[in-house]
C-alpha positions, -999 to +999 in steps of 0.1 A: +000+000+000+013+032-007+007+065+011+018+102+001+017+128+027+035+159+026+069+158+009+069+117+022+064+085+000+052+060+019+052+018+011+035-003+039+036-040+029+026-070+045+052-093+049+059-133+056+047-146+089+082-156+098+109-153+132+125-119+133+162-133+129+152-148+095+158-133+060+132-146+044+113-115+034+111-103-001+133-074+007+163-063+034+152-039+057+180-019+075+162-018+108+137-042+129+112-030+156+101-062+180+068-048+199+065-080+221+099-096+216+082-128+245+057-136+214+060-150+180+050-121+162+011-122+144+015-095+115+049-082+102+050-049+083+076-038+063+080+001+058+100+023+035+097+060+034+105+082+006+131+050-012+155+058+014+147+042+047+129+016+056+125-011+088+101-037+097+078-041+129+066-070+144+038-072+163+015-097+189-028-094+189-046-100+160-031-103+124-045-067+107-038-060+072-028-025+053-049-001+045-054+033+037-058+044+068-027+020+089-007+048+087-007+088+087+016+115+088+018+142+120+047+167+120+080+149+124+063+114+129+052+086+112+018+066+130+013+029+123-016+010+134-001-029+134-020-055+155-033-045+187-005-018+188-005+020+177+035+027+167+051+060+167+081+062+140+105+093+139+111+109+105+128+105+083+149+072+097+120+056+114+137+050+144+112+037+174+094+066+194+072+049+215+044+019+213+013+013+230-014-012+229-044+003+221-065-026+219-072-063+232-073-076+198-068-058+168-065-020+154-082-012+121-080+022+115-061+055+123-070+092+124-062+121+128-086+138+158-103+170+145-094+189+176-058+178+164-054+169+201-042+133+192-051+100+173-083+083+172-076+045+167-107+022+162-100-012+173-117-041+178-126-040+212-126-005+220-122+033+201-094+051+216-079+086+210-039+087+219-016+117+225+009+122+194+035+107+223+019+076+228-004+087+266-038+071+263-062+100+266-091+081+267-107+046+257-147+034+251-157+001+245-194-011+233-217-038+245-199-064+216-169-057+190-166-027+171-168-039+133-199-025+115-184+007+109-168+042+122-170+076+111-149+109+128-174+144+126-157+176+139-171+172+181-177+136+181-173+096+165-200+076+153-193+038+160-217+008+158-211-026+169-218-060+157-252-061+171-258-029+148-261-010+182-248+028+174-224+048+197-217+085+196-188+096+216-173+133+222-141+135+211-120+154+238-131+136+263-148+102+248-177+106+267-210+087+258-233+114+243-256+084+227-259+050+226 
């Protein structure tokens, strides 16, 4: 998957479901971030930025897969959303900030927070919205997962869960104003 953002290229690929002292993948990577180093890692991504560095990170929870919004682009940092892990990247070498689990299972998507106060991460098990330094600000979980959809307005986040039951949360604070 590639992502432009800014001056940056970015290439987020999927790679082999291998150890991280094996050279197996498809290409080299000059650098390796291990996120649960006591766990045989679930999903591997390899990154590149801009055809002139690149790393991979491994990662424990539940095996996600790249999309359009696994990564994004905040001032001097590069935010990757990689199994139940939100990964802060330094730019341009992509040298390991900070990581945080932001979810039981799995993160699906990434965004930026209107009040550009932080990230709102939607995960399986619970919506969260983390400070660009990786403090959890605040965290909501429904009744059952969080799959049937999410959508960020400028004061709050619509999220329904699998039991079609609809959420709406305020963003600073992640209050329940419905549901």
């Amino acid at each position: 998957m590639n992502f432009e953002a800014g001056n940056h290229s970015i290439t987020i690929n999927q790679e082999s479901h291998d150890t991280s002292g094996s050279n197996d993948h498809l290409k080299r990577y000059s650098k390796q971030h291990q996120l649960a180093p006591n766990y045989q890692p679930s999903v591997i991504y390899g990154v590149e930025l801009d055809g002139r560095f690149d790393c991979l990170i491994f990662a424990a929870g539940g095996a996600t897969g790249v999309s359009q919004q696994s990564a994004m682009i905040h001032q001097t940092s590069l935010f990757v959303g990689i199994g139940d892990q939100l990964v802060g990247l330094s730019l341009p070498d992509l040298q390991l900030l900070w990581h945080k689990q932001v979810d039981e299972a799995t993160c699906f998507d990434i965004y930026l927070s209107p009040d550009e106060m932080g990230l709102l991460v939607h995960g399986e098990m619970a919506v969260s919205k983390v400070s660009f330094t990786g403090k959890l600000i605040w965290s909501f979980s429904g009744k059952d997962i969080l799959t049937e959809g999410l959508a960020v307005h400028e004061s709050h986040i619509e999220v329904i869960d699998f039991n079609q039951e609809p959420y709406q949360l305020d963003i600073k604070n992640g209050a329940l104003i419905q549901g």
